[in-house]
N, C-alpha and C positions, 0 to 999 in steps of 0.2 A: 288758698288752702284747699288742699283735697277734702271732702266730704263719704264718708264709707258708711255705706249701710249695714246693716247686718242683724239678725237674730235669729232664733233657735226655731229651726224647722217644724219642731212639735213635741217632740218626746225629747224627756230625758231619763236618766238610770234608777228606776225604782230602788231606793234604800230597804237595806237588810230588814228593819221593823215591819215596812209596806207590805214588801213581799209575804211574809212572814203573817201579815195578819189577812191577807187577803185570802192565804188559804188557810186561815182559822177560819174564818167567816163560811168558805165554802165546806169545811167539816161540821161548822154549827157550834163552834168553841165558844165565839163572842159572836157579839151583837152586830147590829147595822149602826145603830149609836156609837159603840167602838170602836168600830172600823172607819166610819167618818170620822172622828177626832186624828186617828191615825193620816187618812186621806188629808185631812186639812192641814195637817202639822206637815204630811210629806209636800203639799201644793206650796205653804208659807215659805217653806227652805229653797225650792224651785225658785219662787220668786225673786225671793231674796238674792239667792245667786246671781240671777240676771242683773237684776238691780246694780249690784255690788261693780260687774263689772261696765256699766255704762250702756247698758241695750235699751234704745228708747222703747223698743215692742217686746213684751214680754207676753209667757203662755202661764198655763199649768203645770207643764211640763208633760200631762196628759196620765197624770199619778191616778188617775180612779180609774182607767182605762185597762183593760187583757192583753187589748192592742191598739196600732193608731184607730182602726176601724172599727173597734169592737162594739162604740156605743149603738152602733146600729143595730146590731143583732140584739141587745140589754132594749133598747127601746120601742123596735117595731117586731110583732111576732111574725110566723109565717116559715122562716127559713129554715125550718127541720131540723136534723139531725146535725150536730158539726163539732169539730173540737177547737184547739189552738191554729192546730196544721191548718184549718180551713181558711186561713186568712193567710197562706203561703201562694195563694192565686193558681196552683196547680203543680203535679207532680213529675213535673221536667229535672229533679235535682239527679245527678249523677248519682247510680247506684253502685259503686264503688263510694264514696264520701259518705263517712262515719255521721256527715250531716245530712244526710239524703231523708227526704221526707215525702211520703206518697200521700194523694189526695184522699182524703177520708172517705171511707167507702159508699155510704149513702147520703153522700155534701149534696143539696141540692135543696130549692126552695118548694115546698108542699102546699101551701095556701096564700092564700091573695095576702101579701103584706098588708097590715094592721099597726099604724101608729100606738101605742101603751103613753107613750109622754114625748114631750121633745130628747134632742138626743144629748143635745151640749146645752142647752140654755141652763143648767144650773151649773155646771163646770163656766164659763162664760161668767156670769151672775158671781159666782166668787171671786174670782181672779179681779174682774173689774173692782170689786169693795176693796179688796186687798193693796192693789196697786194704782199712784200718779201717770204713770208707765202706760202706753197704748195698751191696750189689754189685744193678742191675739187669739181664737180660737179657730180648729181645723176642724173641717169635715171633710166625709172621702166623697171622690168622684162618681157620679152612678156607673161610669163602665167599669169601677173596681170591683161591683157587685156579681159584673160576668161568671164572674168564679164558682155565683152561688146559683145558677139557673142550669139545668141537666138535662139534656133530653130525655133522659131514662127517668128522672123523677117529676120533672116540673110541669112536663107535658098537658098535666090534666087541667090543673090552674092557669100555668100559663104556655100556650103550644108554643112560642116564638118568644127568642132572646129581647126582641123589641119590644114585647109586650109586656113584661118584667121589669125591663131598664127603665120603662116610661112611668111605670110605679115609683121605682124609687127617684126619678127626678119630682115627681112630684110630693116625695117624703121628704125628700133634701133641699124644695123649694121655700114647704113648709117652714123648715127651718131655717132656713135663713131670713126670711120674715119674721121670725118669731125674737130673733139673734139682734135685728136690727133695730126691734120694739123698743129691746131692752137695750140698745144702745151701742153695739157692736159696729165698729167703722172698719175693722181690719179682717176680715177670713180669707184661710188658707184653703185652698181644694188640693188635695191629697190625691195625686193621679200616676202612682207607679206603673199602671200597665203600660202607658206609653213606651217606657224605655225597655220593657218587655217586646218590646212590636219588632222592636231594632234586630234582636236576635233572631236569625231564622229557627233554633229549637225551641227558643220559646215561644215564638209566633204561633205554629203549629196547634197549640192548645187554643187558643183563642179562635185562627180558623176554622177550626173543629165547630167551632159552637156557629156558626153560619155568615160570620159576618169575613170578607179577606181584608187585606190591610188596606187597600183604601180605604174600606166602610169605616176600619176600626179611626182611620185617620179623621175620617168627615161625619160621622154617624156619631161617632164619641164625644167631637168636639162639640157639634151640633147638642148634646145632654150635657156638655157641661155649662154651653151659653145659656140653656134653658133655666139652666137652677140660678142664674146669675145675672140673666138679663132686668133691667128694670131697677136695679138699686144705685143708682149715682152716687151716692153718699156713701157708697163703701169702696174700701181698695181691696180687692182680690188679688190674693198671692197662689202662684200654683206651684205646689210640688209634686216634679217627676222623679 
């Protein structure tokens, strides 16, 4: 008999309620108590889903998140100015498409990244009480953070993309220790820029920032062994 693996990358479709009260919360309609009950209720239904249909690994679905990435910005300060777009990795979209979106004008990281809490360990911490189910949770790559280092703004704090990235491998090291405390066997690493690398227009941006695609090949990979070397007792899944 064939054996088929399978589960859900990380995200799934925020429900009309979710949405809905995530931006109460950010008008000051309701609470943070309110909105967690909401959060919880939309996390339970994820699961359940998975459940339902036989997925030995299950997530959150990543419902208290803006985006896959976003807990990083919500948990370490530093990274200045930025909106949704900023987590679009750069402003290569075709300017004819009514989807075209340009890099936020002053995206770029202003101070020495500062941990405020871990990033997932309480998304993580529920999902595990909630389900028998492997519990998975994701965190992003540190070369997905390229995005957020500028020459023009970061310079002061940090002169060089290396100097930056090596912050956040050791904020996302943090946390996967912290992940693994509590009990975590399965993390995903969340690393889209790679299949960014493939296209020579997208590439371009990244070059830009100093490093050519070798480096992005070996230099990258190299930060993400960093945040991952050393845990035997976990299975690392990556997503490109």
């Amino acid at each position: 008999m064939i054996r088929v693996h399978a589960d859900i990358v990380g995200s799934l479709l925020r429900p009309p309620e979710l949405l809905a009260a995530q931006k109460q919360f950010a008008a000051g309609t309701i609470n943070l108590s309110q909105l967690n009950e909401i959060e919880n209720r939309a996390v339970d239904e994820a699961i359940a889903l998975q459940e339902s249909v036989g997925l030995e690994i299950v997530t959150d679905g990543e419902m208290r998140r803006q985006s896959f990435q976003s807990q990083m910005t919500l948990a370490v300060s530093g990274f200045g100015e930025f909106d949704l777009d900023a987590f679009l990795w750069g402003d290569w979209y075709d300017k004819q498409s009514v989807h075209s979106k340009r890099r936020p004008r002053r995206l770029g990281v202003v101070e020495k990244l500062k941990r405020r809490r871990y990033l997932s360990a309480d998304e993580f911490s529920y999902v595990a009480q909630k389900t028998s189910r492997i519990p998975k949770i994701t965190i992003p790559s540190p070369g997905l953070w390229a995005n957020f280092w500028s020459p023009e703004y970061s310079r002061n704090v940090y002169p060089t993309l290396d100097s930056f990235l090596a912050d956040t491998v050791a904020i996302l090291r943090e946390e996967v220790t912290e992940l693994v405390r509590l009990g975590a066997a399965y993390i995903q690493i969340d690393a889209p820029q790679y299949g960014l690398l493939l296209d020579p227009h997208t590439r371009v941006f990244y070059e830009k920032l100093g490093w050519n695609l070798k480096q992005w090949l070996s230099l990258g990979i190299e930060l993400d062994n960093a945040v991952t070397d050393g845990f035997s007792d976990v299975t690392f899944g990556f997503h490109i």
